[in-house]
C-alpha positions in Angstrom: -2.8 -28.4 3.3 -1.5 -27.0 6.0 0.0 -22.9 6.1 3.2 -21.8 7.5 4.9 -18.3 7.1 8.4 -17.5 6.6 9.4 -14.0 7.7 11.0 -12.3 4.9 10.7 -8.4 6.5 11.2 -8.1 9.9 9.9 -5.8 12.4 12.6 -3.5 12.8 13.4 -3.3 9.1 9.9 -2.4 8.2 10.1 0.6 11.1 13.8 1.7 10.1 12.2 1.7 6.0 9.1 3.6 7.6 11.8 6.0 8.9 13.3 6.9 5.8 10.3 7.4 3.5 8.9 9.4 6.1 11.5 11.9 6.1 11.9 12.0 2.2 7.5 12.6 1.9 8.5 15.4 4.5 11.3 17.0 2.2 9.4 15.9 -1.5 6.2 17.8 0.1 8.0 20.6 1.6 6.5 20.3 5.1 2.8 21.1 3.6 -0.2 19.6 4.9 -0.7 16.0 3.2 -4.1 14.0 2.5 -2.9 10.5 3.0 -5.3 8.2 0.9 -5.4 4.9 2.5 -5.9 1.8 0.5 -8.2 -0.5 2.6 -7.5 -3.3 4.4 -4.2 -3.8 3.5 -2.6 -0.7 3.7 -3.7 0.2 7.3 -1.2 -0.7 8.7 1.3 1.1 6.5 -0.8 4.2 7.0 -0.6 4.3 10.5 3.1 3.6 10.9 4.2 5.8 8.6 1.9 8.9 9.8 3.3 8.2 13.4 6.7 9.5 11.6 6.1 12.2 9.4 6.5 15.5 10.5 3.7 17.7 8.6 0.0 18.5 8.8 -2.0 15.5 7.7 -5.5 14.3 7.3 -6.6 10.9 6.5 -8.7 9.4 3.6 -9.7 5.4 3.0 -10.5 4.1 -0.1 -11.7 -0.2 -0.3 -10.9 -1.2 -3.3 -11.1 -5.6 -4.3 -9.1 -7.3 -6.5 -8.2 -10.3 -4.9 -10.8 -11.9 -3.3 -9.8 -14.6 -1.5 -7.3 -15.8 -3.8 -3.5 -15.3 -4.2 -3.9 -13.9 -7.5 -5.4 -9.9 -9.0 -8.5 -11.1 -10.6 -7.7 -8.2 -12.9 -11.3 -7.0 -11.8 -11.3 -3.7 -9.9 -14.6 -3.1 -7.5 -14.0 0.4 -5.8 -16.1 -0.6 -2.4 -16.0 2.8 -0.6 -14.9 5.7 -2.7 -13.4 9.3 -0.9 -15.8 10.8 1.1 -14.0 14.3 1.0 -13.2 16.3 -2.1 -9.3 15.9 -3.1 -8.8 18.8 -5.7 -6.4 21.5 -4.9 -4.8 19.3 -2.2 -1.7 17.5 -2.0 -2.1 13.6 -2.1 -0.5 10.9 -1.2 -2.1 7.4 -1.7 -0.7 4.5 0.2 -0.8 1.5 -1.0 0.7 -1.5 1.5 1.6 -3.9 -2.5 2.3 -3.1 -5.9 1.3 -6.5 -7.9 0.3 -6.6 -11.1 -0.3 -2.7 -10.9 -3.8 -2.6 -12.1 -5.2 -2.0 -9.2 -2.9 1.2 -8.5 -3.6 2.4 -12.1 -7.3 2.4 -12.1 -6.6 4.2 -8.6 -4.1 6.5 -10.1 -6.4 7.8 -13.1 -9.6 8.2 -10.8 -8.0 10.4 -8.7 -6.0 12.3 -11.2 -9.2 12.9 -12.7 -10.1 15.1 -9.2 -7.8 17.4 -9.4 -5.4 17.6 -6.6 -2.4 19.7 -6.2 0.0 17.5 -6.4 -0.1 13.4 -6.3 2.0 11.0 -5.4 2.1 7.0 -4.3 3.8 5.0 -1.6 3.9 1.9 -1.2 5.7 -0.8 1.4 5.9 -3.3 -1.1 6.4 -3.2 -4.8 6.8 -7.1 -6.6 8.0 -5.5 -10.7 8.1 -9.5 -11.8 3.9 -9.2 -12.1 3.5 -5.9 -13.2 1.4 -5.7 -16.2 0.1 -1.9 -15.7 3.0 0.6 -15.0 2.9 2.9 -13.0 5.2 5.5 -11.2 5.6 5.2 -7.8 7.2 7.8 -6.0 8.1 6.2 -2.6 9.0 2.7 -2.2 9.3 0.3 0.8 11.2 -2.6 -0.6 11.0 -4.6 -3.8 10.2 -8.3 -3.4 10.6 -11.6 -5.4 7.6 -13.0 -6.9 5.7 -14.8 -4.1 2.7 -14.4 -2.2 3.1 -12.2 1.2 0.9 -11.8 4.2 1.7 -9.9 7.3 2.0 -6.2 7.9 -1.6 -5.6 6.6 -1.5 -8.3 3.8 -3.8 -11.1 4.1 -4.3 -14.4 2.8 -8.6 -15.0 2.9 -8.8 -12.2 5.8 -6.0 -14.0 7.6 -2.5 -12.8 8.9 -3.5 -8.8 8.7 -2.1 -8.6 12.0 1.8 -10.0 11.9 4.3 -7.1 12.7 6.3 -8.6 9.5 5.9 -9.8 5.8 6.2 -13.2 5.3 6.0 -15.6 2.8 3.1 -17.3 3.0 4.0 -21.6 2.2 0.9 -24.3 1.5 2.7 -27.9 2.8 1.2 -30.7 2.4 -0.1 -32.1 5.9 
C-alpha cells in the first residue's frame, strides 16, 4: 500500500483560524494569565502557534495521553503517560487539544482536571470530527469541523509519521 496526503487545511487558513481563536481566548479570559495544558504529541504544534498570538500572561503545561497507538482508530483505551507536573487549582486553564474524535479521550481529560480545581476551564481544539463522537463534550474554542476521515499533518500523525506538515491532510492508502 502505498500513502499519499491530500491537503484539506492549508497553511494560511490554519494561521488566519489561529488568529481568531486567539483573540476570542484573549476576550473570553479577560486578558488574565492562562495555563495552556498541552495535549502531547499532537497538539504541539497547535500550542505553539496559537501562544505565538495571544496576548496575555501564559505558562505551559504537557499532558501524553494514548489512545491510538498506531492505528487510525481511539482504541477507546485511555493511558495518561505523563500527568501535570504543576498544581492547576485556582488557575485558569485552557487544554489544547490538536482533534476531537470520538471524545473519550477529551472527557477522561476533562473530568481529571475538573477534579483539581482550577479557576476556570475551558478546551480548544484545531480540529473537531462530531460524525465519531461517542462522549460529548463542550468545547469552547474550535478550529474547524471536519468530515469523517483520518488526518495527519499539523501535529497529527499516522504511526509517528507526518507530525511535521504545515497542513492537515487526508491521509489515502492506494494500492501500489
Amino acid at each position: 500500500m502505498k500513502e499519499r496526503v491530500e491537503v484539506m487545511i492549508s497553511a494560511d487558513a490554519i494561521s488566519k483560524r489561529l488568529e481568531e481563536m486567539a483573540e476570542q481566548i484573549y476576550e473570553d479570559f479577560g486578558g488574565e494569565q492562562v495555563e495552556l495544558v498541552c495535549v502531547l504529541k499532537g497538539a504541539v504544534m497547535t500550542l505553539t502557534e496559537l501562544s505565538k498570538r495571544l496576548k496575555m500572561p501564559v505558562t505551559m503545561s504537557f499532558m501524553d495521553v494514548s489512545s491510538y497507538g498506531n492505528g487510525t482508530e481511539s482504541s477507546g483505551k485511555i493511558k495518561i503517560l505523563r500527568d501535570l507536573d504543576e498544581d492547576i487549582s485556582g488557575k485558569n486553564v485552557l487544554l489544547i487539544e490538536d482533534i476531537i474524535d470520538s471524545g473519550r479521550t477529551l472527557s477522561h481529560l476533562r473530568d481529571l482536571l475538573l477534579k483539581r480545581e482550577p479557576k476556570s476551564f475551558k478546551i480548544c481544539t484545531l480540529l473537531d470530527k462530531p460524525d465519531r463522537r461517542v462522549a460529548d463534550v463542550p468545547v469552547d474554542y474550535v478550529g474547524f469541523t471536519i468530515p469523517d476521515a483520518f488526518v495527519v499533518g499539523y501535529g497529527l500523525d499516522y504511526a509517528q509519521r507526518y507530525r511535521n506538515l504545515n497542513y492537515v491532510g487526508i491521509l489515502h492508502f492506494d494500492e501500489a
